[in-house]
C-alpha positions as semicolon CSV with decimal commas, in nm:
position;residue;x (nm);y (nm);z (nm)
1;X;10,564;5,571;15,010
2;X;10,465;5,273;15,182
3;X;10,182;5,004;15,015
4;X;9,837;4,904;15,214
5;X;10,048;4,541;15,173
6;X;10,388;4,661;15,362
7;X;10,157;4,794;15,618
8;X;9,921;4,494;15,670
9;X;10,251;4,314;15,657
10;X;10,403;4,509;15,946
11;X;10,090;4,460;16,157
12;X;10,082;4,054;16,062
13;X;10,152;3,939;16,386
14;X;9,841;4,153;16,586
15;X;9,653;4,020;16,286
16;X;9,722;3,676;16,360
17;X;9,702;3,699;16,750
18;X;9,344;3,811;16,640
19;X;9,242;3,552;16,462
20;X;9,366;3,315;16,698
21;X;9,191;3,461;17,042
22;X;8,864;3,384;16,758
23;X;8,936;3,030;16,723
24;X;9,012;2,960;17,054
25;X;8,666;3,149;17,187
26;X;8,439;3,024;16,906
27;X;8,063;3,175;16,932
28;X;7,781;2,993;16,744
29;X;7,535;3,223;16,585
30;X;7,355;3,491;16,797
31;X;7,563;3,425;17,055
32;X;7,880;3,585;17,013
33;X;7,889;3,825;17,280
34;X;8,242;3,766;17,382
35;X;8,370;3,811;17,008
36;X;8,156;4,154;16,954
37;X;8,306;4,245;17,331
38;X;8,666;4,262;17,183
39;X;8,551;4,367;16,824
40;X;8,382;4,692;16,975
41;X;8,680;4,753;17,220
42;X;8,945;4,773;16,896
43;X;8,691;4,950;16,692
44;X;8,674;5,229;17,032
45;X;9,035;5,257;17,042
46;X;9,027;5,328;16,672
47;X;8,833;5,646;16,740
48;X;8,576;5,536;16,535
49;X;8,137;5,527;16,632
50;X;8,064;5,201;16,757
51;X;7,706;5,069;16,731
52;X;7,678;4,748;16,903
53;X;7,363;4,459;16,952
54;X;7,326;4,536;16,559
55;X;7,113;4,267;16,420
56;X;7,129;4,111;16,800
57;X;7,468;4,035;16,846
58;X;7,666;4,240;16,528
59;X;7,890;4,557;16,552
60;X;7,879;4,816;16,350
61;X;8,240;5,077;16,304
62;X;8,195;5,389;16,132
63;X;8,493;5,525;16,000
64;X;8,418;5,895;15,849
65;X;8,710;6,067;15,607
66;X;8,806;6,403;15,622
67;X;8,678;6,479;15,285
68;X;8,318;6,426;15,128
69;X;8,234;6,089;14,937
70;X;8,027;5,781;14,913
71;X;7,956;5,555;15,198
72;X;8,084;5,184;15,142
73;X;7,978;4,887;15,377
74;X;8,220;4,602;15,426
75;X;8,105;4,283;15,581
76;X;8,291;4,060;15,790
77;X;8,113;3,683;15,929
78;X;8,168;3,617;16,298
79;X;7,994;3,308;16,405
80;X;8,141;3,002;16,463
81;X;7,984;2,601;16,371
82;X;7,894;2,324;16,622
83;X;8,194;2,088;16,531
84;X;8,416;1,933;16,767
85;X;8,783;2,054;16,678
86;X;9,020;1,719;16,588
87;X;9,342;2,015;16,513
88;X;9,647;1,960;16,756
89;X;9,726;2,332;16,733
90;X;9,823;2,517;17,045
91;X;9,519;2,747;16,943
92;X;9,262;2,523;16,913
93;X;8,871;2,595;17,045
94;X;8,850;2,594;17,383
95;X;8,475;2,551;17,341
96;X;8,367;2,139;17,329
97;X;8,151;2,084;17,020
98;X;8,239;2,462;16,863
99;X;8,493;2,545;16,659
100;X;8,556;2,842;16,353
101;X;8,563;2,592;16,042
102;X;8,471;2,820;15,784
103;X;8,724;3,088;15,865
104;X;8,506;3,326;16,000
105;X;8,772;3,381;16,259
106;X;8,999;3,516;16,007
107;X;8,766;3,742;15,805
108;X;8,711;3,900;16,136
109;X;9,096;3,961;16,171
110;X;9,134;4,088;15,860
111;X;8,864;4,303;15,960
112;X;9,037;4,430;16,219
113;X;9,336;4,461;16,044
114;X;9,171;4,704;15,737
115;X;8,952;4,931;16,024
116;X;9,350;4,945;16,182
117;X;9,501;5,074;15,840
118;X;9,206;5,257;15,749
119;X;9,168;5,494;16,072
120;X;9,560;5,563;16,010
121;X;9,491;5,722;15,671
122;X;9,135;5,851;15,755
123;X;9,265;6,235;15,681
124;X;9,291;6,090;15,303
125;X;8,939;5,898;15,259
126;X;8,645;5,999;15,105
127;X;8,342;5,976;15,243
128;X;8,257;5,655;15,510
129;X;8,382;5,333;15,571
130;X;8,116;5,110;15,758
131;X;8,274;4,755;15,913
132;X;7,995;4,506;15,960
133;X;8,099;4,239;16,174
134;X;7,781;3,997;16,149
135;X;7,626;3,755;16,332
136;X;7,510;3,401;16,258
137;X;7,619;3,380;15,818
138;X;7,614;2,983;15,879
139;X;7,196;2,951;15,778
140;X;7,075;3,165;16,063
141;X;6,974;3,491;15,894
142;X;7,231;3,806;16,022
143;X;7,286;3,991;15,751
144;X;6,870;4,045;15,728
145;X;6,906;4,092;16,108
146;X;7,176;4,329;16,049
147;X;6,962;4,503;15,767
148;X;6,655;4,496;15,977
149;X;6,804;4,674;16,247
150;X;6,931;4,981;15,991
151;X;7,247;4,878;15,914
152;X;7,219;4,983;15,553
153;X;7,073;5,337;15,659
154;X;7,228;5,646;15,858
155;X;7,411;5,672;15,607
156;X;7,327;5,509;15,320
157;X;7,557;5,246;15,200
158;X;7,667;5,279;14,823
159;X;7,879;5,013;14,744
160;X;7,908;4,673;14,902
161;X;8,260;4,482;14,958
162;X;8,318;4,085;15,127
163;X;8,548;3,837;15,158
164;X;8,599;3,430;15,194
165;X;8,894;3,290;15,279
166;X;8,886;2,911;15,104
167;X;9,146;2,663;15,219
168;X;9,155;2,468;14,924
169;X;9,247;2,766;14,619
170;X;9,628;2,826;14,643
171;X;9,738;3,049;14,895
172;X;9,841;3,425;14,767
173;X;9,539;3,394;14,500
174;X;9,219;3,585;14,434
175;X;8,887;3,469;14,276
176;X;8,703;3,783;14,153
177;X;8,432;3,711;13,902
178;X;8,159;3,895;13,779
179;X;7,737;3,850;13,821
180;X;7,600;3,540;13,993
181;X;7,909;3,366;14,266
182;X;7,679;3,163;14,468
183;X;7,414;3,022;14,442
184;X;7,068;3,103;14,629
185;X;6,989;2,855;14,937
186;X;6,596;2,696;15,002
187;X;6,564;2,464;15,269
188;X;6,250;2,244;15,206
189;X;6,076;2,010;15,435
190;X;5,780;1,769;15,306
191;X;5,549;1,536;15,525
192;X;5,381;1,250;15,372
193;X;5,070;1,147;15,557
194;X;4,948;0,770;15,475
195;X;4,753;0,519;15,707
196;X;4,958;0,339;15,910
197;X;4,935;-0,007;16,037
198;X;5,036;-0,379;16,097
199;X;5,382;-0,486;15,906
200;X;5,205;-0,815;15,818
201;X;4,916;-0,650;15,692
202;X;5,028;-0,394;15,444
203;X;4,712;-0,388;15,205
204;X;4,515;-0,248;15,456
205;X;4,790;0,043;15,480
206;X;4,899;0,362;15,320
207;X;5,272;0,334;15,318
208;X;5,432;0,681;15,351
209;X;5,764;0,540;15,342
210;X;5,676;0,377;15,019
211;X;5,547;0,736;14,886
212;X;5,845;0,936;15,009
213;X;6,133;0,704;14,852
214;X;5,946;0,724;14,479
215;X;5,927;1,112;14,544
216;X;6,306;1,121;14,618
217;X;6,374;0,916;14,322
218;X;6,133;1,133;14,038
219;X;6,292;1,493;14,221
220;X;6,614;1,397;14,085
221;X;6,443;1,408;13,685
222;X;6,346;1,759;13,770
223;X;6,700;1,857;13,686
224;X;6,758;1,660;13,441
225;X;6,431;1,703;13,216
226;X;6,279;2,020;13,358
227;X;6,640;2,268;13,357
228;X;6,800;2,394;13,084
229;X;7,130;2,179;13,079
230;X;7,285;2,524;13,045
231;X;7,148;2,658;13,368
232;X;7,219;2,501;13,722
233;X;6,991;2,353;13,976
234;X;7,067;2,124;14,250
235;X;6,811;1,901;14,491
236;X;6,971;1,738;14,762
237;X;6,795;1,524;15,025
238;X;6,894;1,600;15,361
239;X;6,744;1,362;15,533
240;X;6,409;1,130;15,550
241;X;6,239;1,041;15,836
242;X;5,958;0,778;15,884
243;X;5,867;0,504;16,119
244;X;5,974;0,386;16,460
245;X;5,907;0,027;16,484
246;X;6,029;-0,295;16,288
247;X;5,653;-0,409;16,228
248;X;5,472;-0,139;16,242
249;X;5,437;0,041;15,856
250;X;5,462;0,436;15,891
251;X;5,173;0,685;15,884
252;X;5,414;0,948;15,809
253;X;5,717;1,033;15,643
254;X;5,947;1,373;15,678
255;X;6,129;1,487;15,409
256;X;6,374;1,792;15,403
257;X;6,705;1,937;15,189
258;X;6,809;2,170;15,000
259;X;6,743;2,350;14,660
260;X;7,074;2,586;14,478
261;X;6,985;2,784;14,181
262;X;7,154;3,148;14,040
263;X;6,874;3,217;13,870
264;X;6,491;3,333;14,000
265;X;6,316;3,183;13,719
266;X;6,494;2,818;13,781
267;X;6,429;2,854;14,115
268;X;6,040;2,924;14,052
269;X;6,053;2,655;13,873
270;X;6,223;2,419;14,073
271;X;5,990;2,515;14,374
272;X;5,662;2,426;14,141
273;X;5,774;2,109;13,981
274;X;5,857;1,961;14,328
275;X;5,537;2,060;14,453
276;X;5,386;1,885;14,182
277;X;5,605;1,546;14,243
278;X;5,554;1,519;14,612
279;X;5,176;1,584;14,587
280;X;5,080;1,427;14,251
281;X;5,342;1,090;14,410
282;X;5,078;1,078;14,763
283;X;4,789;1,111;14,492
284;X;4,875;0,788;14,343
285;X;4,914;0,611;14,680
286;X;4,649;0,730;14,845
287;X;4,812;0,956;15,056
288;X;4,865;1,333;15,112
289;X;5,179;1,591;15,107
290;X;5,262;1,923;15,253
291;X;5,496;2,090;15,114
292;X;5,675;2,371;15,195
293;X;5,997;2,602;15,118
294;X;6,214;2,881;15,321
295;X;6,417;3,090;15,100
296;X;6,693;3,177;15,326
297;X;6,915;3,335;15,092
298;X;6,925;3,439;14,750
299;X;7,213;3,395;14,524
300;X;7,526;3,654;14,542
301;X;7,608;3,907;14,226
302;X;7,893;4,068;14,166
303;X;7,868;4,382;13,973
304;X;8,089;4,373;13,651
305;X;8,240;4,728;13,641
306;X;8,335;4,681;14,009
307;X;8,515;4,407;13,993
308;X;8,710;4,428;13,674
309;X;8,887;4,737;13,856
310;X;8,902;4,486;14,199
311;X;9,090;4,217;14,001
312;X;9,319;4,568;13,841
313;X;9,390;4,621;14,192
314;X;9,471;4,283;14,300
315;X;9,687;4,194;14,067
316;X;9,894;4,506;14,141
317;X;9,930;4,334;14,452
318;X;10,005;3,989;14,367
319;X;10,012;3,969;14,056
320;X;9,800;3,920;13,698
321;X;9,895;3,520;13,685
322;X;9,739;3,500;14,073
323;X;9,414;3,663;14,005
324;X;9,103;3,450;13,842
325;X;8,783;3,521;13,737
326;X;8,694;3,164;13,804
327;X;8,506;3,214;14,150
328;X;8,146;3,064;14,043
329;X;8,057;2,791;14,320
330;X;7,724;2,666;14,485
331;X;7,752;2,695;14,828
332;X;7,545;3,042;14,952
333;X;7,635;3,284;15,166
334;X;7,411;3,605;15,305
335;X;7,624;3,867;15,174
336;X;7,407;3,839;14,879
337;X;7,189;4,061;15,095
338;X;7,436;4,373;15,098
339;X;7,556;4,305;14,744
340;X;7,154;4,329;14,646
341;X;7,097;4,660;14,797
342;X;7,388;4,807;14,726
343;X;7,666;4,694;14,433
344;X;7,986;4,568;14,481
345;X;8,253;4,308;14,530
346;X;8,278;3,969;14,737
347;X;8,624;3,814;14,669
348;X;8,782;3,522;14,745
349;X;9,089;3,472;14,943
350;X;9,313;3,158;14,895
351;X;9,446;3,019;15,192
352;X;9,534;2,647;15,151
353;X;9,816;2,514;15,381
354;X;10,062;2,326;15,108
355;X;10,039;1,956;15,091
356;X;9,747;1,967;15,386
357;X;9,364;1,902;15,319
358;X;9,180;2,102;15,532
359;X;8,824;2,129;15,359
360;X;8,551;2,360;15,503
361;X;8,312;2,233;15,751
362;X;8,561;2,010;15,829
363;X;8,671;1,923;16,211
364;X;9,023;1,957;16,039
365;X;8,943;2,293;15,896
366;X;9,283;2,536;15,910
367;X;9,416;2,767;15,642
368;X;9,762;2,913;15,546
369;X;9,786;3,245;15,829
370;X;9,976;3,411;15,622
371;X;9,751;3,509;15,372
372;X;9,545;3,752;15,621
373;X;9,753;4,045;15,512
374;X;9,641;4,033;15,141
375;X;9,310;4,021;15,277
376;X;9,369;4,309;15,441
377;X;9,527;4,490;15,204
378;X;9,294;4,478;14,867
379;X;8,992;4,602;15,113
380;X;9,242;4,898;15,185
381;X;9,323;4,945;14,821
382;X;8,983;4,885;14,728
383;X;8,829;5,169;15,003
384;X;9,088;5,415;14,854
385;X;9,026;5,360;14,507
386;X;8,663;5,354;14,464
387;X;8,602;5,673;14,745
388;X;8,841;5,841;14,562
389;X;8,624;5,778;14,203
390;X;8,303;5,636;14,323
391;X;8,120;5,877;14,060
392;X;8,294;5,677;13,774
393;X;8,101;5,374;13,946
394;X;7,729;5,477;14,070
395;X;7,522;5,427;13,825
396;X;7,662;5,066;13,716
């Protein structure tokens, strides 16, 4: 009897021809129409119900066994980033200023590749398989989209599965840890309003510029006397905008960034001690703040039970020595979103290209191909395993 890996393995090449036609025909979010195109004409020839313009631009598969079980949702990122390509590979974007640097090309083939394997064995599953291939995970808001538009409904999804590939963990690794992986994103903007005026005359002025860079400098104490030094919070400055002229002393000042936090109560508190520092800061100057945060995404859990039998799994395929619980990090992505309605695994994937550097968000972003298959093969193993015993699982 043949493994999920053999059989990813024999299918490599289509895998990698997939992931390819992606990078070459990068689509930035909401607007990858050609990508869903091909995505819903695979998931068609698959025999399988094809919901498309999910969440505006997603596609939804449904893959329904032959015997009765739970309904599991797996989530694969489509969009693309607006970064000009510097790679001199004979696949490179064909799209000026867009390229896939995240690898959202290749959790789409991989994808692909598990709906493929899946459909083959669908006389042995149990219950449904659901393949979300969403729209716009880089900040734009598709898995609430997706979720908005039913995707968690009709049927209900029970347990949640995703995947990253990261280019700089050793390829033919996994990262599977349990409760908070990544951290929750804010985005925060702040305007300072002063009184502008003559460079030459600054005491009859209200100096916003003067207000915003002694803001910047006391948000940086707010981690460092405010947190627990056991818990995690970052504040990072984005950028800071104020003025136009070399003599002319700004009425206003723009301020936005960033807040990470795994935890709701340091990022309440986080949100209220920066209000306090931008507006009590303007106070003392004389001048006024608005302040104001967008949550965009909140941090990513991984249920326990679920993914101490993943990393059982994966290291039946690669290996005990090439699994790690070690996957805690604070970048953010949205399938936080599925994991909070319904339990279940996100995974890392290593896929670094030995003796290359080819970090994320990078214009010289690339990862090792040959990994895709082991992507495609522990969302197999893991669709078989937990359908088969998903009553061992539903209450955790």
């Amino acid at each position: 009897m043949t493994t999920y890996l053999e059989e990813a393995r024999a299918i490599e090449d289509q895998i990698i021809q997939w992931r390819r036609d992606f990078h070459r025909h990068p689509e930035l979010r909401f607007e990858e129409h050609r990508t869903a195109r091909v995505i819903g004409n695979i998931l068609t020839s698959l025999s399988m119900q094809v919901q498309t313009g999910v969440g505006k631009t997603g596609v939804v598969g449904i893959l329904k066994g032959n015997q009765a079980g739970p309904v599991s949702l797996m989530r694969f990122d489509m969009d693309a980033l607006p970064i000009q390509e510097e790679n001199a590979v004979e696949y490179a974007s064909t799209v000026p200023g867009v390229m896939h640097a995240c690898g959202h090309d290749g959790h789409t083939a991989i994808g692909l590749g598990v709906a493929t394997l899946l459909a083959r064995h669908r006389d042995e599953l149990c219950g449904t398989v659901k393949f979300v291939f969403q729209p716009a995970e880089e900040g734009a808001g598709g898995a609430k989209a997706m979720i908005a538009d039913g995707v968690l409904k009709n049927p209900a999804v029970d347990i949640s599965f995703g995947v990253h590939i990261q280019s700089q963990t050793p390829s033919g690794t996994y990262l599977v840890g349990d409760g908070p992986i990544l951290a929750a994103a804010d985005e925060f903007r702040c305007v300072i309003h002063g009184k502008g005026g003559h460079g030459a005359l600054p005491q009859t002025t209200v100096d916003a510029s003067i207000v915003a860079a002694q803001a910047i400098n006391l948000l940086q104490t707010i981690v460092s006397r405010n947190i627990d030094p056991l818990k995690v919070g970052i504040i990072s400055i984005g950028s800071l905008h104020a003025g136009s002229a070399f003599n002319v002393i700004p009425e206003t000042a723009e301020i936005t960034g960033t807040i990470r936090t795994y935890e709701s109560e340091v990022q309440a508190l986080i949100h209220q001690r920066m209000r306090e520092v931008f507006e009590g800061t303007a106070r003392l100057f004389g001048a006024t703040a608005e302040f104001e945060v967008n949550e965009i995404v909140p941090a990513a859990y991984n249920n326990p039970k679920i993914c101490a039998k993943v990393r059982q799994i994966a290291a039946d395929i690669v290996g005990r020595d090439n699994v790690s619980e070690n996957q805690l990090g604070t970048p953010s992505d949205d399938i936080a979103e599925y994991l909070r309605a319904a339990p279940g695994c996100h995974f890392i994937l290593g896929g670094s290209i030995p003796g290359e550097d080819r970090p994320h968000h990078s214009p010289r972003f690339n990862f090792n191909e040959k990994v895709l298959p082991l992507g495609v093969a522990l969302f197999c193993e893991e669709a078989m395993y937990f359908h088969r015993n998903w009553d061992e699982f539903k209450q955790s």
